[in-house]
Backbone as CSV, one residue per row, in Angstrom:
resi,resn,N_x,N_y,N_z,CA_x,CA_y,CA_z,C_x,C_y,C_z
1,UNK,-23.787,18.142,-56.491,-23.981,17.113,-55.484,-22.640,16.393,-55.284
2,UNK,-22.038,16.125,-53.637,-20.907,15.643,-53.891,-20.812,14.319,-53.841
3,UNK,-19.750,13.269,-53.713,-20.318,11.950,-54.139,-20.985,11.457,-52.275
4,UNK,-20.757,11.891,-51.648,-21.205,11.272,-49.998,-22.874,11.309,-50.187
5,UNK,-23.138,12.399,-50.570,-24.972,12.995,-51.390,-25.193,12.147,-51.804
6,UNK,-24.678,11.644,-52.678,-24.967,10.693,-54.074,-25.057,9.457,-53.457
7,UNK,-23.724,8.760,-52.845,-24.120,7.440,-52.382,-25.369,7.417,-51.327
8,UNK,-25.637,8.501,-50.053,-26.611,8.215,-49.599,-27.884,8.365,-49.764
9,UNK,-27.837,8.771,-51.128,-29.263,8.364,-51.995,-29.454,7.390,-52.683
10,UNK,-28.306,6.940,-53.098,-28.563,5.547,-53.920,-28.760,4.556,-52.806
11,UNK,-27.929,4.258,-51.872,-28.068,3.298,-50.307,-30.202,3.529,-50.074
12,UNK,-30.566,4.881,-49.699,-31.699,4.507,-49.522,-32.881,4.286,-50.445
13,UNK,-32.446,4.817,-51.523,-32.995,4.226,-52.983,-33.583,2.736,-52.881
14,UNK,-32.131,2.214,-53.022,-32.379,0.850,-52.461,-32.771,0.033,-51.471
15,UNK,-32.901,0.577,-50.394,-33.198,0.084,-49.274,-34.945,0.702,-49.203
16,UNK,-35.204,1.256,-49.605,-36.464,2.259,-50.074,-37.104,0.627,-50.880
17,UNK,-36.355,0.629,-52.181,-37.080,-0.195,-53.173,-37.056,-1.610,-52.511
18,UNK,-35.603,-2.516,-51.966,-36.061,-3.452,-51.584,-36.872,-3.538,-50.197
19,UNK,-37.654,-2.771,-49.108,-38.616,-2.691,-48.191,-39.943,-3.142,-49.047
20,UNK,-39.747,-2.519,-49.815,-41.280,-2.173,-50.562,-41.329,-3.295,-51.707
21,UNK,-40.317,-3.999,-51.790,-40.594,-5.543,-53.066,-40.526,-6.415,-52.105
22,UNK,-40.537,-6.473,-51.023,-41.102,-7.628,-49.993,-42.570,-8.000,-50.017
23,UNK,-43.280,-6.689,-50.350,-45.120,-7.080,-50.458,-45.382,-6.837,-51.446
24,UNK,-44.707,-6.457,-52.796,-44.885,-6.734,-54.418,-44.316,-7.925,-54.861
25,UNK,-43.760,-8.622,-54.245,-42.910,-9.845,-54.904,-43.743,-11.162,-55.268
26,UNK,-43.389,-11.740,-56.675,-44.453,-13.011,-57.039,-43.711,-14.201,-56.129
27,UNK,-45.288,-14.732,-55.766,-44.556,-16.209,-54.673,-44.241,-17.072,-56.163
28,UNK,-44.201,-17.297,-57.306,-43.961,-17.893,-58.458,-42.480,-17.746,-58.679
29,UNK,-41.651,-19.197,-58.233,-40.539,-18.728,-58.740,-39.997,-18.371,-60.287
30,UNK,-38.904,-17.651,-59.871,-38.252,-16.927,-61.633,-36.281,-17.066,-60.949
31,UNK,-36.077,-16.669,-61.995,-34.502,-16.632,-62.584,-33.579,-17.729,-61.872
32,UNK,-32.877,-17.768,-60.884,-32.389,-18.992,-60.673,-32.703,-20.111,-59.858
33,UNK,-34.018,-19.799,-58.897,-34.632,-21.119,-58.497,-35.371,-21.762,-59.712
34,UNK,-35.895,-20.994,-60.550,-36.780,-21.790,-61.167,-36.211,-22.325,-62.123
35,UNK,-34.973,-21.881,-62.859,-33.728,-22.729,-63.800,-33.633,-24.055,-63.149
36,UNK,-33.388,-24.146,-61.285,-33.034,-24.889,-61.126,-34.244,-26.172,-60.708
37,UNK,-35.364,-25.849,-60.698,-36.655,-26.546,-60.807,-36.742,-27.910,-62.039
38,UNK,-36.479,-26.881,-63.129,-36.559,-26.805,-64.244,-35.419,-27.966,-64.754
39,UNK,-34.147,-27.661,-64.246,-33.509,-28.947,-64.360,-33.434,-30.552,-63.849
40,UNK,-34.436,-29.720,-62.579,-34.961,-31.298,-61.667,-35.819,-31.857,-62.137
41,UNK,-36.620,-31.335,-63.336,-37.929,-32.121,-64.093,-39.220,-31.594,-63.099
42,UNK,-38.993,-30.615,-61.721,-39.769,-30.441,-60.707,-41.529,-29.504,-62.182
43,UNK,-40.399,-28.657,-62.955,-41.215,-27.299,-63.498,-40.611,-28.053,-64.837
44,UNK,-41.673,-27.149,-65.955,-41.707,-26.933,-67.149,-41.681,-25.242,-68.147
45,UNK,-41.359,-25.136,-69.098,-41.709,-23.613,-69.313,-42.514,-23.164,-69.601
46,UNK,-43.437,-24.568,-70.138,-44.783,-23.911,-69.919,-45.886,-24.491,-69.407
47,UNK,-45.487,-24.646,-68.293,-46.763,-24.987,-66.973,-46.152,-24.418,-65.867
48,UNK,-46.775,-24.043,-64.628,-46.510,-23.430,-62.970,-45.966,-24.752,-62.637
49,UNK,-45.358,-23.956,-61.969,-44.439,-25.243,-60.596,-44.822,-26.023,-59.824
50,UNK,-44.999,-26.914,-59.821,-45.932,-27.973,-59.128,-45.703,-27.401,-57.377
51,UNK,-46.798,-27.353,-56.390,-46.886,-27.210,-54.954,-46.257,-27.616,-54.210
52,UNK,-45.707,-28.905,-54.569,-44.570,-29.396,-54.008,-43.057,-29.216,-54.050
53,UNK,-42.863,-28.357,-55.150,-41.446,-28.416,-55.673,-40.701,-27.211,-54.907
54,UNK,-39.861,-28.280,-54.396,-38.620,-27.708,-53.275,-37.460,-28.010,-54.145
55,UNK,-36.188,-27.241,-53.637,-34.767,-27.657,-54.063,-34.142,-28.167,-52.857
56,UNK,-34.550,-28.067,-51.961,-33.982,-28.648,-50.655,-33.724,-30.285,-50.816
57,UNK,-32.936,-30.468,-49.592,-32.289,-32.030,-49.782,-31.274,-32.578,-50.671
58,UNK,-31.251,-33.975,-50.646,-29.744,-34.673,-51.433,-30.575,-35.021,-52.436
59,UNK,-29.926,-34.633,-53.681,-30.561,-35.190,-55.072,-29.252,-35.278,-55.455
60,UNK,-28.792,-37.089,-55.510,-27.946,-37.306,-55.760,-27.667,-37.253,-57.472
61,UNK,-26.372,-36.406,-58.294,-26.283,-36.211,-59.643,-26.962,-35.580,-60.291
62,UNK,-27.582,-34.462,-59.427,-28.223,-33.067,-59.233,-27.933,-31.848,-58.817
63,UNK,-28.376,-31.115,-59.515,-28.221,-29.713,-58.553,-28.937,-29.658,-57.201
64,UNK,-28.146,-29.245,-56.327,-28.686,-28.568,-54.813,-28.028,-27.939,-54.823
65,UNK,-28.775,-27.075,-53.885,-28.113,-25.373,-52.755,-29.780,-25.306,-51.619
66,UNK,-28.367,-24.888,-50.847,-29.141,-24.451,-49.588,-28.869,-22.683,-49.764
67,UNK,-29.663,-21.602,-50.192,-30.239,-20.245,-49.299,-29.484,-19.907,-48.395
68,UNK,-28.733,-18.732,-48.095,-29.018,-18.161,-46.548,-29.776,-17.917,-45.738
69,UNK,-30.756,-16.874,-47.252,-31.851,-16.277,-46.447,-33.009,-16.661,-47.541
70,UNK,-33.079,-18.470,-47.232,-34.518,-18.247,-48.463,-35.692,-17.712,-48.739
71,UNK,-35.844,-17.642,-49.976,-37.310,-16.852,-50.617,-36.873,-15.133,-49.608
72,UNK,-36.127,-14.971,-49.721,-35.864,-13.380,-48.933,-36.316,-13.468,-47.985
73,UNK,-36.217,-14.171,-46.788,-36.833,-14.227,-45.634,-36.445,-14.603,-44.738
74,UNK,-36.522,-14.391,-43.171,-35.564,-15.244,-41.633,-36.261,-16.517,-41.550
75,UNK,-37.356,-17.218,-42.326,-38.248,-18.063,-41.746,-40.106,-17.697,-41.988
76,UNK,-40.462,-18.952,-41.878,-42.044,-18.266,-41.738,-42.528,-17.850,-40.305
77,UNK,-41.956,-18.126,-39.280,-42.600,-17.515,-38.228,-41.986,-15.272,-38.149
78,UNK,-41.603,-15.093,-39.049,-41.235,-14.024,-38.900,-42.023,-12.811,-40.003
79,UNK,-42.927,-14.051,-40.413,-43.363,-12.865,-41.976,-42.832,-12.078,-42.552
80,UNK,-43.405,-10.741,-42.650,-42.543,-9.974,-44.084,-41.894,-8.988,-43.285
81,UNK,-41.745,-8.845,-41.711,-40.737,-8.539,-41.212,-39.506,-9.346,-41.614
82,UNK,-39.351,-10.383,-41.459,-38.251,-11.095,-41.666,-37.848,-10.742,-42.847
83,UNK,-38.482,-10.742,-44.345,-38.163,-10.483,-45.434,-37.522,-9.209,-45.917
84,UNK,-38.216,-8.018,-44.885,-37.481,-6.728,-44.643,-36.386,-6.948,-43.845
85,UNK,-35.921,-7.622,-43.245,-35.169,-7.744,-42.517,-33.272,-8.470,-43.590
86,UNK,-33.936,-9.388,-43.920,-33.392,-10.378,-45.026,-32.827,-9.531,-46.300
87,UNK,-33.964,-8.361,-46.835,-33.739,-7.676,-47.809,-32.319,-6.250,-47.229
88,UNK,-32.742,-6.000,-46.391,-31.940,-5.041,-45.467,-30.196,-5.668,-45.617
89,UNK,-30.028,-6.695,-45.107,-29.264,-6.924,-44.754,-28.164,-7.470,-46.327
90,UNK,-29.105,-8.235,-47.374,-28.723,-8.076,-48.444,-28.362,-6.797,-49.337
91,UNK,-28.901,-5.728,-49.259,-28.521,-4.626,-49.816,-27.086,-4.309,-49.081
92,UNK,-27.016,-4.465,-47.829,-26.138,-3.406,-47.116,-24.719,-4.510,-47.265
93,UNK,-24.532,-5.433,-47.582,-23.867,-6.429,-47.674,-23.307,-6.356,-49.237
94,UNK,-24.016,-6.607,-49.571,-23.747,-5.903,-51.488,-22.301,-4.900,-51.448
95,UNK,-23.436,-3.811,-51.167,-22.948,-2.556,-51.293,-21.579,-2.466,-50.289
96,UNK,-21.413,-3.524,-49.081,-20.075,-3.651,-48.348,-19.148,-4.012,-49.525
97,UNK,-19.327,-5.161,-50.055,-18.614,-5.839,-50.739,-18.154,-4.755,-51.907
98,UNK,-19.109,-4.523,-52.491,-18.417,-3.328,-53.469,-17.706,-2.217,-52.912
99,UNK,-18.031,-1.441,-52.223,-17.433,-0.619,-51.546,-16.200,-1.127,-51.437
100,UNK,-15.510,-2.180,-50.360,-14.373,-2.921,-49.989,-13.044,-3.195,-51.586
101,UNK,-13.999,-3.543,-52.682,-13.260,-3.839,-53.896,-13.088,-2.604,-53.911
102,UNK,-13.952,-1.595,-54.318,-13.393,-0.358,-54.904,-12.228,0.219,-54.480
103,UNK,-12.358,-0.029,-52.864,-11.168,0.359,-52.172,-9.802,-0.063,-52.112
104,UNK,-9.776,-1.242,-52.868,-9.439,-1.825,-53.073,-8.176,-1.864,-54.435
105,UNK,-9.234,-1.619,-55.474,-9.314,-1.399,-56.876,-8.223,0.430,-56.257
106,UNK,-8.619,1.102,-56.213,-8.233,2.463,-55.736,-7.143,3.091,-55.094
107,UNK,-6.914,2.203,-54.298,-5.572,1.815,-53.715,-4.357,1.394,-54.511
108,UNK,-4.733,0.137,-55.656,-3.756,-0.493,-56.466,-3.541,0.400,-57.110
109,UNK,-4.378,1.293,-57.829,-4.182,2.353,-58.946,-3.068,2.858,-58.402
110,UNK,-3.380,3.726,-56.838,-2.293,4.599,-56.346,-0.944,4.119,-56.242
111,UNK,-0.618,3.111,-55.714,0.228,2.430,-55.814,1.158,2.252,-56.921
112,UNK,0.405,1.566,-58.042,1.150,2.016,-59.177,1.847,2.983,-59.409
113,UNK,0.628,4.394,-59.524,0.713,5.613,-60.063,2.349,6.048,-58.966
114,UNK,2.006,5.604,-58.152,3.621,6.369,-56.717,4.961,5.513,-57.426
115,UNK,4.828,4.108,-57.858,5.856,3.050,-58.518,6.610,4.149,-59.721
116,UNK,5.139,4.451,-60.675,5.505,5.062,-62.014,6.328,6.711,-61.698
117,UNK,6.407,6.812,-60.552,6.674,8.676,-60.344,7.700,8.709,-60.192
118,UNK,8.054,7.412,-59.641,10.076,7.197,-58.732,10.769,6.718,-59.682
């Protein structure tokens, strides 16, 4: 398999898996919203997140962040289109960014390697 094979199986791998964790995904937050719940006194580790608990707004001598694309999604008027949509665009963005370093990374090597020959 040559590597062009390879990456465009891993690309739809992923794009495969995140389509399909848009309607497996827990509405219960985990890993870094809920750290950051958790530091607002919003959550506990061992009780659910209270119904109300947002990170949105000024909490002054607090953590905030605003999302691009929160909870993986364009919005609620867009449902889990949007979230496919959101997820889409996160994979392919990723994988830009890496791609771009590697090229990156790959280039410097050569460079060197042409420095070390002369």
């Amino acid at each position: 398999m040559d590597n062009r094979t390879f990456l465009a199986i891993g690309i739809a791998a992923a794009l495969l898996i995140g389509i399909v964790a848009v309607f497996l995904a827990s509405s219960d937050p985990d890993g870094l919203e809920s750290t950051a719940l958790m530091i607002q006194g919003q959550k506990t580790l061992t009780g659910p997140a209270s119904p109300d608990a947002t990170v949105h707004g000024t909490t002054d001598g607090r953590f905030s962040y605003s999302a691009p694309l929160p909870d993986y999604s364009l919005g609620g008027r867009f449902g889990p289109l949007g979230g496919i949509v959101a997820i889409v665009l996160g994979i392919l963005l990723a994988f830009g960014l890496i791609f771009g370093i590697s090229k990156l990374i790959i280039a410097r090597k050569k460079a060197k390697q042409a420095e070390a020959n002369q």
